[in-house]
C-alpha positions in Angstrom: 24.7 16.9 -0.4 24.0 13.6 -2.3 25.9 14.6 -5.1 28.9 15.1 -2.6 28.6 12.3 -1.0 28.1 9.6 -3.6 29.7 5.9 -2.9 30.5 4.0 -5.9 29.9 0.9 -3.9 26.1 2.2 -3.3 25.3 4.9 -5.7 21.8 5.2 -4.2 18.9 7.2 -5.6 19.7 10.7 -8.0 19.5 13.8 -6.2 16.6 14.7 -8.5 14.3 11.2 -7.8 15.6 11.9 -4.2 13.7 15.3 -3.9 10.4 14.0 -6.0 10.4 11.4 -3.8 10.3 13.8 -0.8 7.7 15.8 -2.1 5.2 12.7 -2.4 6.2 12.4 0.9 5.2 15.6 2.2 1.4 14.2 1.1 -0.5 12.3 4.0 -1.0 8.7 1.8 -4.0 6.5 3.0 -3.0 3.1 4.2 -4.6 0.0 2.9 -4.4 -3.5 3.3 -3.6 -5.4 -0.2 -5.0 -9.1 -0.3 -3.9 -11.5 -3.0 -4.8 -15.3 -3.3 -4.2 -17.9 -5.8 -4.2 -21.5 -5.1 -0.5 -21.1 -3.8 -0.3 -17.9 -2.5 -2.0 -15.9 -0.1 -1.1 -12.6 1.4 -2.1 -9.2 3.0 0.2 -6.5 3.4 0.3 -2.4 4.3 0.7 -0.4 0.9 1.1 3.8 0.8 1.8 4.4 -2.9 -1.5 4.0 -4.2 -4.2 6.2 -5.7 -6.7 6.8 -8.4 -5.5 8.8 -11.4 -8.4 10.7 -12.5 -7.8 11.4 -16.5 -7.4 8.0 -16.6 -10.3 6.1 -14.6 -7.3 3.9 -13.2 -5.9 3.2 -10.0 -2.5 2.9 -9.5 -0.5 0.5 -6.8 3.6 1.1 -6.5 4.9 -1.8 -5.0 8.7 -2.6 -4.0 9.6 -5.3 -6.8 11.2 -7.8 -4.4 8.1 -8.4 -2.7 6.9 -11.8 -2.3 3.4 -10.7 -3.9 5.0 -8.5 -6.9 4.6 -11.7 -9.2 1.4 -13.4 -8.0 -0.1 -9.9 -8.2 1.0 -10.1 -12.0 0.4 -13.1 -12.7 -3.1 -13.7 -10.8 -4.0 -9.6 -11.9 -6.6 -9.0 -9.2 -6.7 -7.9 -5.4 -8.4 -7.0 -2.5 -7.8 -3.2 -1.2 -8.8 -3.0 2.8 -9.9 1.1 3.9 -8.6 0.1 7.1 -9.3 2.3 10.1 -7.1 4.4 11.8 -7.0 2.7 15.6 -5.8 -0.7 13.8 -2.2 1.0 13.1 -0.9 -1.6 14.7 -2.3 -4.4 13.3 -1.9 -3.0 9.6 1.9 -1.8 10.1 2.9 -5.5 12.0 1.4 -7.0 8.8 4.4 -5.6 6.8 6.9 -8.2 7.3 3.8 -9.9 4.9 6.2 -8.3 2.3 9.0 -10.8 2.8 7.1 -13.7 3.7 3.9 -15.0 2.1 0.4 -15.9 4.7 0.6 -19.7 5.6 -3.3 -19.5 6.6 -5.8 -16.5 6.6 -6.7 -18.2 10.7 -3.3 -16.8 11.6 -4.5 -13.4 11.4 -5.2 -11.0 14.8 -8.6 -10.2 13.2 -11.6 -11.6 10.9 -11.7 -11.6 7.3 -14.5 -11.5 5.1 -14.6 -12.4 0.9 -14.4 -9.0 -1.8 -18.0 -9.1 -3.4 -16.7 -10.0 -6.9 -13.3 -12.0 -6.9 -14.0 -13.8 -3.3 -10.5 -12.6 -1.7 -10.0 -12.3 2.1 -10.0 -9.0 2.8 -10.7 -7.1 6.6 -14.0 -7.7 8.1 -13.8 -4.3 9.7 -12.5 -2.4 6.9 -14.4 1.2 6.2 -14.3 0.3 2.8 -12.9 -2.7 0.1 -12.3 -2.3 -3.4 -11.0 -4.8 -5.8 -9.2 -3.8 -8.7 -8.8 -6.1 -11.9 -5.1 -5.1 -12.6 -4.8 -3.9 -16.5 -0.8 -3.3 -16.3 2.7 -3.5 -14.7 6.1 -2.5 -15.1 9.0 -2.5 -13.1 10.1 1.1 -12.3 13.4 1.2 -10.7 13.1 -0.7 -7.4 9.0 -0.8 -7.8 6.5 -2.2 -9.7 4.2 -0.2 -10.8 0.3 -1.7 -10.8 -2.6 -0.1 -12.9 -5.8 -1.7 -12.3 -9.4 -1.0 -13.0 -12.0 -1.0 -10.0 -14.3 -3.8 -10.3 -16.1 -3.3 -7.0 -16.1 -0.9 -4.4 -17.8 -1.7 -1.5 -18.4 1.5 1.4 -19.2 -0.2 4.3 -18.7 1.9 7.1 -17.6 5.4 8.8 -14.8 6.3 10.4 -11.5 7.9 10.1 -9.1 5.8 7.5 -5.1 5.1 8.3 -3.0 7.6 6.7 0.7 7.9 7.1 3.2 10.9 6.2 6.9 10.8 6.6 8.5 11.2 10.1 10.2 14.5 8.7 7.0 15.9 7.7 5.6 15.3 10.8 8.4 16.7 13.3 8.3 19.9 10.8 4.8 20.2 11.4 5.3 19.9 15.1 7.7 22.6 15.1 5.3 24.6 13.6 2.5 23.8 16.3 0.0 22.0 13.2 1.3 18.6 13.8 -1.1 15.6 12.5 -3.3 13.9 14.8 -1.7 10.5 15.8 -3.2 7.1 17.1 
């Protein structure tokens, strides 16, 4: 169908990215909150594309390059990842228009913050848990940049069930089938 239907005033994604793209997808992806600060920049946002890649002993952050954060995160190469859980959906998916816009003051924030153990960020107060990540590499990737970083602390700090999200698709197939996900 996208093959069909290509505009060539908005060629969009290739059918093939298209369909690996859809099966990371299909994968519930914990949530976190990403803090960054620098003397002129501070931020928290919602990020999905993350993970550790075992082989490697690094941990990967995919960020949309025409965030507000994509350069201070290069530049400043350190943030704050908040294990946020699940019943603050709400609070972590308002935070996204944090994407376009840059924090004017950690005090405008719905809920406490507390400083990362080793670089001193702002990161959530009531997050399960908050790892910070000395960032070794990034390159643009099509319309992301991708982020490998190093774990410099990790900090477990409570129990509870973490923020996850999957794709709206996923989830009304898995309601058809009677298994859908839990939802909060």
């Amino acid at each position: 169908s996208m093959l069909k239907n290509r505009s060539p005033h908005n060629p969009g994604m290739d059918p093939t990215g298209a369909q690996q793209l859809m099966i990371v997808y299909l994968c519930p992806r914990p949530v976190v909150l990403v803090s960054v600060e620098t003397p002129g920049h501070r931020n928290i946002f919602p990020m999905d594309l993350i993970g550790p890649l075992q082989r490697s002993g690094c941990f990967s952050l995919a960020l949309h390059s025409t965030s507000v954060s994509a350069s201070v995160m290069r530049e400043v190469r350190r943030v704050a990842l908040s294990g946020v859980p699940a019943h603050l959906k709400a609070i972590v998916y308002g935070l996204a228009e944090h994407h376009k816009r840059p924090l004017d003051d950690w005090n405008e924030l719905s809920f406490p913050v507390r400083p990362s153990r080793e670089f001193g960020i702002p990161a959530v107060a009531a997050a399960l848990r908050i790892q910070e990540l000395t960032i070794v590499h990034s390159q643009e990737i099509g319309s992301h940049t991708l982020f490998l970083g190093r774990i410099a602390s990790d900090e477990k700090l409570a129990e509870g069930v973490q923020l996850h999200h999957t794709a709206g698709f996923h989830q009304a197939c898995r309601r058809r089938q009677g298994v859908p996900f839990a939802e909060i």
